[in-house]
PATOR-62524 format. One line per 5 residues: number of its first residue (from 1); for each residue x, y, z of N, C-alpha, C. Coordinates in steps of 0.001 Angstrom, whole numbers. Example, Ala and Ser with C-alpha at 12.3 -4.5 7.8 and 13.67 -1.06 7.14 Angstrom:
BEGIN
1	13190,-5690,7800,12300,-4500,7800,13200,-3300,7800; 12850,-2250,7080,13670,-1060,7140,12900,30,7870;
END
This chain:
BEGIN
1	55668,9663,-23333,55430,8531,-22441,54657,9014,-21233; 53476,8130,-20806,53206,8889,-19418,53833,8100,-18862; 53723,8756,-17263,54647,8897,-16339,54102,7505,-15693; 53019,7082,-15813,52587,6125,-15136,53291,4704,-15472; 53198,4463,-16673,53872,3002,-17170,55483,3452,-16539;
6	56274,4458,-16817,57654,4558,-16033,57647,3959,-14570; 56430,4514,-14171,56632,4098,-12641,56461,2915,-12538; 55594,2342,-13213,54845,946,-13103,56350,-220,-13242; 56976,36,-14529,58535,-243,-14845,59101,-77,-13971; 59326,764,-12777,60146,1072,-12189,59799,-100,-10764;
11	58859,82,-10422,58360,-903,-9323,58181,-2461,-9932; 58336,-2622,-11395,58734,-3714,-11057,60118,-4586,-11235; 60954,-3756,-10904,62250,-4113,-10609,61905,-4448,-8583; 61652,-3405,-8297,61517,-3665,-6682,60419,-2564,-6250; 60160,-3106,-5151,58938,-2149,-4442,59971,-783,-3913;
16	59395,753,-3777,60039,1517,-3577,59297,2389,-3140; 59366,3630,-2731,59051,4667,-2306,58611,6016,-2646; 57935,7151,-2747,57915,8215,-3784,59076,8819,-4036; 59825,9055,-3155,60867,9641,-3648,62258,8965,-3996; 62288,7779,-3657,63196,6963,-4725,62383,6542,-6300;
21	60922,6705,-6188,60634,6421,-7636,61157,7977,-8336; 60873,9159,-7982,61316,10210,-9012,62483,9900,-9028; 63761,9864,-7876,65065,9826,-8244,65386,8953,-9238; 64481,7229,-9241,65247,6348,-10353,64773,7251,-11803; 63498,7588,-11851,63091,8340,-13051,64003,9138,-13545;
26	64402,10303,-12937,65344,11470,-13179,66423,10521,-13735; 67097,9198,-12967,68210,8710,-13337,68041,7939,-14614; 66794,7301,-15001,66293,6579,-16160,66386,8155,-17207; 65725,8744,-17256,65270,10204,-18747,66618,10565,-18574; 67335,10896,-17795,69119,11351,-18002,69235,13252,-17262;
31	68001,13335,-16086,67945,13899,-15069,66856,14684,-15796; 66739,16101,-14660,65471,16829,-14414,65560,17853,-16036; 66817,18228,-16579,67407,18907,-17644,66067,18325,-18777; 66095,17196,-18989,65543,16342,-20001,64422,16188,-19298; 63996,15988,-18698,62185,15537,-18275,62091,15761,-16655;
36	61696,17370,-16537,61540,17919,-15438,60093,17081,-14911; 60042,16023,-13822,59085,15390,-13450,58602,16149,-11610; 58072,16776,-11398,58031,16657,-9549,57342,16107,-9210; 58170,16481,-7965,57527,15111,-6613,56036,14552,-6770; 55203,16153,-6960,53884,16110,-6272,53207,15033,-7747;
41	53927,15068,-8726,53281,14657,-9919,53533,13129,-9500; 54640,12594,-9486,54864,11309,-8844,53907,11054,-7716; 53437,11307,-6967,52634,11350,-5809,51539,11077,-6323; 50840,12416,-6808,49874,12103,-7770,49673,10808,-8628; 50391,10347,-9536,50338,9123,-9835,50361,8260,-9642;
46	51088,8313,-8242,50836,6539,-7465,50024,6538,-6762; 48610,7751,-7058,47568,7548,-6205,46593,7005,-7057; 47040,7723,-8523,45678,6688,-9208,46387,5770,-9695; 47360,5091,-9689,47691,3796,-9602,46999,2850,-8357; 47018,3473,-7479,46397,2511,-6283,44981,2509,-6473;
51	44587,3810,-6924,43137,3583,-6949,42764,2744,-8519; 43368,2284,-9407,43329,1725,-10013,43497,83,-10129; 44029,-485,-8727,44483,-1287,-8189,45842,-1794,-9021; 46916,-1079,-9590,47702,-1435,-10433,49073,-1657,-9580; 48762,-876,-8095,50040,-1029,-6844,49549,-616,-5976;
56	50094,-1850,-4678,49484,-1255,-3578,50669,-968,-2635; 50266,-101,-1424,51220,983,-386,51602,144,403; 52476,75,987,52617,-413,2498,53270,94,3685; 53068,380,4961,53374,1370,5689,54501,571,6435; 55601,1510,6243,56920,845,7296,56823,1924,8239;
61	56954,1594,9327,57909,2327,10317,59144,2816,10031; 59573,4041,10155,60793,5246,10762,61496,5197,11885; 62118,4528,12299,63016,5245,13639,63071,7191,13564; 61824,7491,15057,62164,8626,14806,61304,9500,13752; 60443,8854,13344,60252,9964,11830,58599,9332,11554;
66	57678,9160,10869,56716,9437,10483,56631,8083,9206; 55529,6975,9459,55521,6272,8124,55886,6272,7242; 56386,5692,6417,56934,5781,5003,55990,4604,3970; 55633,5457,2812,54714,4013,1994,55802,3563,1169; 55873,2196,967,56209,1503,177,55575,964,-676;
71	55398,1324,-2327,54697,947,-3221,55341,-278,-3879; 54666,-1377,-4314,54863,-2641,-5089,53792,-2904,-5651; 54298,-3591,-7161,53398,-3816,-8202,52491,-4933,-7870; 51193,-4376,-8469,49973,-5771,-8458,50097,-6700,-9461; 49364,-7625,-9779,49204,-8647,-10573,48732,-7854,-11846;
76	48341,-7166,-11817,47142,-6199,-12476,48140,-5184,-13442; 48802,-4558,-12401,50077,-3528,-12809,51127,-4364,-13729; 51307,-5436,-13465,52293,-6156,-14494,51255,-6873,-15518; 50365,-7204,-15254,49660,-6933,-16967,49674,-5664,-17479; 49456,-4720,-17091,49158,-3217,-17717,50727,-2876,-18152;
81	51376,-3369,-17492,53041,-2750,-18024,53514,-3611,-19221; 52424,-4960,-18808,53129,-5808,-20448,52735,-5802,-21194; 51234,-4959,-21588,50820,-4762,-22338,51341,-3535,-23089; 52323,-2591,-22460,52413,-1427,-23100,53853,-1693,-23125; 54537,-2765,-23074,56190,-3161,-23341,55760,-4139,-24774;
86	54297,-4526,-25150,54176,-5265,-26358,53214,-4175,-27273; 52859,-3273,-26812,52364,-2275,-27979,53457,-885,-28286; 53002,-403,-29737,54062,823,-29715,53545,1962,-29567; 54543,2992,-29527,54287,4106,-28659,53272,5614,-30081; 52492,5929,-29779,52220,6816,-30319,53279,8372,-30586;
91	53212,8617,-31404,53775,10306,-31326,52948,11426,-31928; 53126,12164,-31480,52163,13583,-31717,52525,14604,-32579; 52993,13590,-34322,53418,14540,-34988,52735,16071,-35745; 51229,15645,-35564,50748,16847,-35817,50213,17657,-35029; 50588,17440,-33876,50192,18407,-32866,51653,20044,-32491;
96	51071,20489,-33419,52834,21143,-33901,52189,22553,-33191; 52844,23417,-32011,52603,24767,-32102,53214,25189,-32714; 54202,25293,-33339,55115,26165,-34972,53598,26477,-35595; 53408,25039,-36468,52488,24872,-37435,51212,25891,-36932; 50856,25868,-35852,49367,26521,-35456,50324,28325,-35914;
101	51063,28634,-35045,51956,29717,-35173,51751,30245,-36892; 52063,29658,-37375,52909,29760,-38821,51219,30027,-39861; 50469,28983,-39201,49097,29600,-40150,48443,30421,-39665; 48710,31264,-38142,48108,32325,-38011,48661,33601,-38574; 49766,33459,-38760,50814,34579,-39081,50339,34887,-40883;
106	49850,33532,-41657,50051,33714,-42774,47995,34271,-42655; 47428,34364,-41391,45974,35305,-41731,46208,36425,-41481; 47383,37091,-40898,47409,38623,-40671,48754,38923,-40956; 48235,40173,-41990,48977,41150,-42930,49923,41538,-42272; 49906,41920,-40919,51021,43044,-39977,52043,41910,-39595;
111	51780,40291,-39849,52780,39518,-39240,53954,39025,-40860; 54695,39105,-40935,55885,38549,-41538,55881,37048,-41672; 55144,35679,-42404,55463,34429,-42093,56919,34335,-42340; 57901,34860,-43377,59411,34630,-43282,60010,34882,-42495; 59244,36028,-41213,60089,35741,-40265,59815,35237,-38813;
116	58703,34512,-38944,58149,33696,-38200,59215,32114,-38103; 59077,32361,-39900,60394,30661,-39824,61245,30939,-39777; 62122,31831,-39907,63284,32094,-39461,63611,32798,-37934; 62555,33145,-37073,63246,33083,-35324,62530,31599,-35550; 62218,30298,-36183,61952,29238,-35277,63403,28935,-36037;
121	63533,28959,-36911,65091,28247,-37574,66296,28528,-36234; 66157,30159,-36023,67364,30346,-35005,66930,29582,-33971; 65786,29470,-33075,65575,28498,-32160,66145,26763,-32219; 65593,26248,-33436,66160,25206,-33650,67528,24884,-33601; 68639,25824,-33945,70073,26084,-34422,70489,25970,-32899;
126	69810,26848,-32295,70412,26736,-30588,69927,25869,-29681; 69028,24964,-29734,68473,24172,-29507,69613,22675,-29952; 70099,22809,-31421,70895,21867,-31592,72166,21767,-31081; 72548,23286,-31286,74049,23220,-30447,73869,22414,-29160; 73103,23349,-28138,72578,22703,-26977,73043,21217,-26842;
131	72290,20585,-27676,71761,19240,-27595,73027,18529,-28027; 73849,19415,-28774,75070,18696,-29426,76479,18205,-28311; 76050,19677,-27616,77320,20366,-26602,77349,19273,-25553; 75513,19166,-25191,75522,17839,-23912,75913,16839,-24317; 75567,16193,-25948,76406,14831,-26353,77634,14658,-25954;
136	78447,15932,-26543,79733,15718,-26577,80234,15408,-25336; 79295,15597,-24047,80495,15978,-22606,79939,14430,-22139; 79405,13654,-22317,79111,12232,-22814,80228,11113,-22680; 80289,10410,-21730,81513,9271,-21984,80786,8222,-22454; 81477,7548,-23916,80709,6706,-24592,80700,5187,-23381;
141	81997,5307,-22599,81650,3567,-21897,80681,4049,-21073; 80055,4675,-20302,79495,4647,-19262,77874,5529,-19352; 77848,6356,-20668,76722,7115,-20936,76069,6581,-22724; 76204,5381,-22716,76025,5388,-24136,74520,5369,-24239; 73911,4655,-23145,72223,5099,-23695,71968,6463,-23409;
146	72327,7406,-22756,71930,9075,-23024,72237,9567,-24023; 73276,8812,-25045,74174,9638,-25922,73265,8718,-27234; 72573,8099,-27153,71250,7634,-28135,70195,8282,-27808; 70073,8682,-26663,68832,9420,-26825,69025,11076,-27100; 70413,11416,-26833,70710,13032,-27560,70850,12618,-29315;
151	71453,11603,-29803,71249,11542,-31286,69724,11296,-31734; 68635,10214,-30715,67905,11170,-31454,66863,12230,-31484; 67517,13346,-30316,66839,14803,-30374,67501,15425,-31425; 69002,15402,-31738,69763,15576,-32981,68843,15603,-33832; 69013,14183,-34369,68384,14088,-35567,66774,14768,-35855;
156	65785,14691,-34525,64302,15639,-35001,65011,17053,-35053; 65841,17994,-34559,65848,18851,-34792,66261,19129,-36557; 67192,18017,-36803,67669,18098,-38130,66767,17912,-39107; 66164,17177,-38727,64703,16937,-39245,63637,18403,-39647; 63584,19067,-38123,62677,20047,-38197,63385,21254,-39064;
161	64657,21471,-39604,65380,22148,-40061,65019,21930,-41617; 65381,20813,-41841,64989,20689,-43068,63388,21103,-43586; 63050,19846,-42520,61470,20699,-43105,61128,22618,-43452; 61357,23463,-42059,61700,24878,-42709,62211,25284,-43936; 62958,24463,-44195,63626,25058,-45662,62374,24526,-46437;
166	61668,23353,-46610,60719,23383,-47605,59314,23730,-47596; 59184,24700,-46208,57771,25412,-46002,58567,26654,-46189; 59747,26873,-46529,60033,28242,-47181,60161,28399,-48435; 60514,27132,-49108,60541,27448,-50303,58997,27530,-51170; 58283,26868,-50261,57023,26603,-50767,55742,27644,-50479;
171	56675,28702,-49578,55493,29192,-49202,54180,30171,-49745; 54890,31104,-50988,54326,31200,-51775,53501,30504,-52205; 53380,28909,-52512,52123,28715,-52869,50958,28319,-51997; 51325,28185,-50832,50642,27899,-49300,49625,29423,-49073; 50121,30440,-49487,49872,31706,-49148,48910,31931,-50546;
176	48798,31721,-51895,47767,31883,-52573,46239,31037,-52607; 46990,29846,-51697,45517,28826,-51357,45179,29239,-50005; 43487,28792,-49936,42650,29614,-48659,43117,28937,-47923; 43262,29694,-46949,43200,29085,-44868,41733,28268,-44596; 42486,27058,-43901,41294,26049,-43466,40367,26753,-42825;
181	38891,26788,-42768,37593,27110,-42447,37013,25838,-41873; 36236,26482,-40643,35677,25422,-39982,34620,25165,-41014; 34293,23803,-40979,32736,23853,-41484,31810,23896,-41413; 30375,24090,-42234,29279,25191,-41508,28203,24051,-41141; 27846,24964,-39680,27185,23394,-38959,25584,24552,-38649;
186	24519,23440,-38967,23769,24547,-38802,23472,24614,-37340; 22823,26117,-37209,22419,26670,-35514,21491,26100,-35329; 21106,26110,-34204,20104,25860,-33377,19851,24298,-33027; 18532,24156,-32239,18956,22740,-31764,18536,21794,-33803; 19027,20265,-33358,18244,19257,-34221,16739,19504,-34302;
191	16503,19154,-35898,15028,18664,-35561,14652,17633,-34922; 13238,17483,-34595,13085,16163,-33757,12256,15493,-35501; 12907,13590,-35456,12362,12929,-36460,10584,13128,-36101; 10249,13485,-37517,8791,13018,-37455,8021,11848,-36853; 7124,11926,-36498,6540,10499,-35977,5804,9886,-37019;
196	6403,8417,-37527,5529,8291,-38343,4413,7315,-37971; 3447,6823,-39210,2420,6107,-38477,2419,5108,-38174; 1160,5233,-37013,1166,4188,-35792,701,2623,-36640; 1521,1882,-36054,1485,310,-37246,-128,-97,-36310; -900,-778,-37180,-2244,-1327,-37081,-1951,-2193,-35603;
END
């Protein structure tokens, strides 16, 4: 998710501030553990939100202290947020560093691919406990949407587990077929099209 539609969501419950928008954030993802966001990145984003005209600032007075902006959503910003509360979300299933990992290992001789998948297997294993351990400390009346979103990191890890077992069983035949090759583009610049002849 970018961070921008969160915020955009977030202001339009009420106009707020930079640093009550990270705090509701941290309190929305289920704190910094799960989606380490900072300040300066929040900051950052509600600048090209403004320069986008999607929210604009407004300066309160401090007793004592130095302006404070108050950001609230535009007309503009609540189209852009309803448009992405009525479309669905992309995921980046093949953007895998394992996978990049795993076919470099299987171009050089000195690397082991079996045991490339097996420290990611142990990673995964502790990764699940992890993920299991925080479920459990979980009170279902009062944490039940965090405890849906740890079932489902659960479940991709269980997911990614399984899959290992069948790029291990398979790997042998992964390893007798060639490694992808870029394809051959020729050098140098284009030709330029001929000119052809000049019409009467």
């Amino acid at each position: 998710m970018s961070v921008r539609y969160a915020l955009l969501g977030l202001l339009a419950q009420h106009p707020r501030h930079g640093y009550e928008l990270h705090a509701a954030f941290e309190a929305v993802v289920g704190g910094e553990r799960i989606w380490d966001v900072k300040p300066a990145q929040i900051y950052t984003t509600l600048a090209r939100l403004q320069d986008g005209g999607l929210v604009s600032p407004e300066a309160v007075k401090q007793d004592g202290g130095p302006e404070k902006r108050i950001y609230a959503l535009t007309a503009s910003g609540r189209t852009e947020l309803d448009q992405w509360f009525d479309s669905g979300v992309d995921r980046e299933h093949h953007r895998d560093e394992f996978f990049v990992k795993l076919m470099l290992s299987l171009a050089m001789p000195e690397i082991n691919p079996r045991r490339v998948i097996q420290n990611q297997r142990l990673r995964l294993f502790k990764d699940l406990h992890s993920q299991t351990a925080a479920r459990a400390r979980l009170n279902p009346k009062t944490g039940l949407a965090q405890i849906l979103l740890f079932d489902k990191a659960i479940m991709h890890l269980e997911a990614d587990l399984r899959w290992l077992d069948m790029v291990e069983a398979r790997l042998e035949d992964v390893q007798r077929q060639p490694l992808p090759q870029p394809e051959a583009r020729p050098r140098g610049r284009p030709r330029k099209p001929r000119a052809g002849p000049t019409p009467a």
